[in-house]
N, C-alpha and C positions, 0 to 999 in steps of 0.2 A: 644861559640856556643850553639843554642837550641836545647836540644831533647827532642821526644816525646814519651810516651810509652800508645798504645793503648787498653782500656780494651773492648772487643768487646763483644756483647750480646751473652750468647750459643746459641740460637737457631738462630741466623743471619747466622751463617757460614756454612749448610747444603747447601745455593745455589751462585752460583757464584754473585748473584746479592748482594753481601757483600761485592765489589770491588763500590758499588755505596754510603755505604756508610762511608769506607774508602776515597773514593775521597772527602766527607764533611769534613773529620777531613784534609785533604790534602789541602782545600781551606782556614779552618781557619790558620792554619801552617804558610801557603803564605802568610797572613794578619798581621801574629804575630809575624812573623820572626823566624821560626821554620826549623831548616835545616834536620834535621833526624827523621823522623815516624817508630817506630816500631811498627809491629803489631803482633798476637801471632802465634804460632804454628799452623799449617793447617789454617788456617783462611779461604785458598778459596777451601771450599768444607768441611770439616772436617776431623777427624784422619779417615784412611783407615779402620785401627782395628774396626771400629764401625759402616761402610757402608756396606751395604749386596752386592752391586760391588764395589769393588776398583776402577775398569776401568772407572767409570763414574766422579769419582773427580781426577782420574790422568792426569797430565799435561806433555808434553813434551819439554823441552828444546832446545833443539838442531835447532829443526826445526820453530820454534820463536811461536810453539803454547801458552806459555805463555807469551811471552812481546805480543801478539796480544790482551791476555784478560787483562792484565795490562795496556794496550794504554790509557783507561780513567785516570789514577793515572800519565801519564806522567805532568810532573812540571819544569820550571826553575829552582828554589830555594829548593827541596823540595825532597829530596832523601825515597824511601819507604822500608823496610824490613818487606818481607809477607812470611807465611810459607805455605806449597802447599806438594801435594802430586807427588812427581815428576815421571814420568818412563823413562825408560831406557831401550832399548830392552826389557828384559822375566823379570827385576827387578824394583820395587819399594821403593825410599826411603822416608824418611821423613825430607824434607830439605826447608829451608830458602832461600830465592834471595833479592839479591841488584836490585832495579829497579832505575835506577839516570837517568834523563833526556828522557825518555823512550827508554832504552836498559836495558838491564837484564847482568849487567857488572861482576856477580860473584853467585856462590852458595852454600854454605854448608849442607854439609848431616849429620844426627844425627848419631852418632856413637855408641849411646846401645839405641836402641828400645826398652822402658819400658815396654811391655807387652809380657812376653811367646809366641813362637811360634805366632809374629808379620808377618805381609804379607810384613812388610818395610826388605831390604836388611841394614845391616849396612853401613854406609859411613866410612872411612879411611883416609881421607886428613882432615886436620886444617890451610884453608886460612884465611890470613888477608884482607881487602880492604880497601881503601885510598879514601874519598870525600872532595876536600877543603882541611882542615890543617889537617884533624880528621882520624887517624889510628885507625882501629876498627876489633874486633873477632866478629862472631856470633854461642852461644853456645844453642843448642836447646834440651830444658828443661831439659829431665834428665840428658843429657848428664855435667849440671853444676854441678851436685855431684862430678865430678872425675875432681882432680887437674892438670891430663895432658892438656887436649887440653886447658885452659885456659893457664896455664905453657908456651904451645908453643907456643900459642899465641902472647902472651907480651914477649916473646923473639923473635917476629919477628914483634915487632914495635906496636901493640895495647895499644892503651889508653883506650881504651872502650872496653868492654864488652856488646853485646844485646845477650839475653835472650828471642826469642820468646818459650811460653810457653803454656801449653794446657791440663788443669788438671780439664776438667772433667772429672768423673768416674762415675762408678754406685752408685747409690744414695747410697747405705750401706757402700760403700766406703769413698766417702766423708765426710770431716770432716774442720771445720775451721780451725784446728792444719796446715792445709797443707799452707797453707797463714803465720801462723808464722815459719815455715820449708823450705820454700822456701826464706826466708825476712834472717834466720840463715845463709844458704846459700850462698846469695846475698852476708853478711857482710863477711865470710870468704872467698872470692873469692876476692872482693875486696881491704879488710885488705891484706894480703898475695900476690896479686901481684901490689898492689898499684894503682888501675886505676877504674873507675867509672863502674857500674856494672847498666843494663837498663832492666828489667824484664818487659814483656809485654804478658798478660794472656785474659784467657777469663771468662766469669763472667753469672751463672743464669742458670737455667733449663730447660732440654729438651732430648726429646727422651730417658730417661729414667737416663741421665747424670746428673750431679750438679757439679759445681765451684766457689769456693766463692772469688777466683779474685785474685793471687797477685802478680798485676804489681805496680813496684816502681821502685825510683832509690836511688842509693847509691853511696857515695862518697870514693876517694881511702883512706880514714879514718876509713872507715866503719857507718859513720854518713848517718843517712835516709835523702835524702832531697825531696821528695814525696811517695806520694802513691794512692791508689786509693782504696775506699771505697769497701767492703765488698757486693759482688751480685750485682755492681752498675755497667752501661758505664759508663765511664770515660777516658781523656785524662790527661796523668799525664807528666807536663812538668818542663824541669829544664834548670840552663843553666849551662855547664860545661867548662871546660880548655882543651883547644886542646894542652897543653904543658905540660909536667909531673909536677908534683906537687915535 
């Protein structure tokens, strides 16, 4: 199977009109035979932590306000993982959806909000989901530091790991070590529970943020089998085993 792990410009994903041009990497995909698009962390709208209203990039689930702004990325072939600011009643998380064939078939919420005193509520469940032959986690950002939800992951059938990710920070923050810290990561997630690891970040400066990109993938070896260049977009694609190794 092919996946794809999308490194999206930092300043694209301040407006929803960043779903236009994910729907371009969606149409090459179709063309190239590409079954899974990850894309990174908040991708539609940005991190809340960094909006002066939350309420304006928060999306609602339930009531299909987001498979509604997703309808353009609808695809036969071509399953998307976008990370979005969700709400929920009086709370807000920061969670990833499965969009397959245009429905919104699953979601995961980040379980430690990297930043002190975050406006994101944590999430508490660690679903898998099933497209085609391919069992897959989805582990958002920091939350890939901690051995558990990946653990229970691949104990409840994951072959894959996706990694929507989103590491811009204030410019005195940033640093290119965070690109080789995150790639250490990748391999010890992988190595240890034996299964392919898809990191999908964002990349370039803006609003006062900087990320210097590290989406890649990795094999349950811990062998690198892409990456995507430093401050650059890029679509990093690979083809993997939908059977254990």
């Amino acid at each position: 199977m092919k996946v794809a792990a999308y490194q999206v410009p930092l300043n694209a994903i301040y407006s929803f009109e960043v779903v236009t041009l994910i729907r371009q990497q969606i149409c090459w995909c179709e063309q190239n035979g590409v079954e899974i698009l990850c894309c990174p962390e908040a991708v539609l709208g940005g991190l809340a932590d960094y909006v002066d209203d939350p309420s304006n990039v928060a999306l609602e689930v339930g009531n299909g306000q987001l498979a509604r702004l997703l309808e353009p990325l609808s695809s036969q072939t071509v399953t998307t993982i976008v990370g979005f600011t969700e709400t929920c009643g009086a709370r807000l998380y920061n969670s990833a959806a499965v969009f397959h064939q245009g429905s919104v078939v699953g979601v995961y919420r980040k379980m430690h909000p990297a930043i002190n005193r975050s406006v994101y509520t944590a999430g508490d469940e660690m679903p898998v989901f099933t497209i085609g032959k391919l069992t897959f986690g989805i582990i958002v950002c920091y939350d890939s530091n901690f051995a558990e939800p990946a653990r229970t992951m691949i104990a409840k059938g994951a072959m894959t790991l996706f990694i929507p990710t989103n590491n811009g920070m204030p410019i005195h923050r940033a640093t290119a070590s965070l690109v080789e810290e995150a790639r250490r990561v990748d391999i010890q997630r992988a190595r240890e529970n034996r299964v392919y690891v898809v990191r999908a970040d964002v990349a370039g400066q803006d609003k006062g943020l900087l990320s210097y990109g590290s989406s890649g993938v990795i094999d349950p070896h811990g062998r690198v089998l892409g990456t995507a260049s430093k401050l650059a977009t890029q679509l990093v694609v690979v083809n993997i085993e939908t059977v254990p190794e």
